[in-house]
C-alpha positions in Angstrom: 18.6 3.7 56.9 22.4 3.9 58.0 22.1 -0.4 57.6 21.7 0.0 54.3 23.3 3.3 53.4 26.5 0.7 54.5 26.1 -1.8 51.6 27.1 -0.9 48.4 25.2 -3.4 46.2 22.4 -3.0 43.6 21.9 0.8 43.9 20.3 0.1 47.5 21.8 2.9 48.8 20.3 5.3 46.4 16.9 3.6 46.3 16.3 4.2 50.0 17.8 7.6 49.5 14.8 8.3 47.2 12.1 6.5 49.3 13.4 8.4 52.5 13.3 11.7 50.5 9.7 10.9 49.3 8.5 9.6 52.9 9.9 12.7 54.6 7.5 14.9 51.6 4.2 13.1 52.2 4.6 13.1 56.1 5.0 17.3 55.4 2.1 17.4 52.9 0.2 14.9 55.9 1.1 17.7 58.6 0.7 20.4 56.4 -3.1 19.4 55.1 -4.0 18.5 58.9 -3.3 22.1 60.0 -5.7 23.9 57.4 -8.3 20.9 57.5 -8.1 22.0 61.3 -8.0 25.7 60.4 -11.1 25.2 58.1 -12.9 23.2 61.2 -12.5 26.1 63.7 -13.7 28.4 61.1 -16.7 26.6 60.1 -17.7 25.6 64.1 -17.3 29.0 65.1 -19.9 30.5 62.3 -22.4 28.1 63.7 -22.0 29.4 66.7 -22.9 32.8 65.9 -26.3 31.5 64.2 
């Protein structure tokens, strides 16, 4: 990132700003969604066990 960030030309700079920025979301949403599909898991393997 700092590579680019260097060169000036063709908006580069701000393109991988915005790709960066968006990568850095989805790996959030990815951790984020992984914790309550985990959550949701327990839940539902622990009601079987009381049957």
């Amino acid at each position: 990132m700092t590579d680019v960030c260097d060169r000036p030309e063709d908006g580069l700079k701000d393109k991988a700003k915005f790709y960066y920025e968006h990568i850095d979301y989805l790996e959030s949403q990815y951790k984020h969604f992984g914790r309550i599909l985990a959550e949701m898991l327990i839940t539902v393997f622990q009601e079987e066990d009381k049957v």
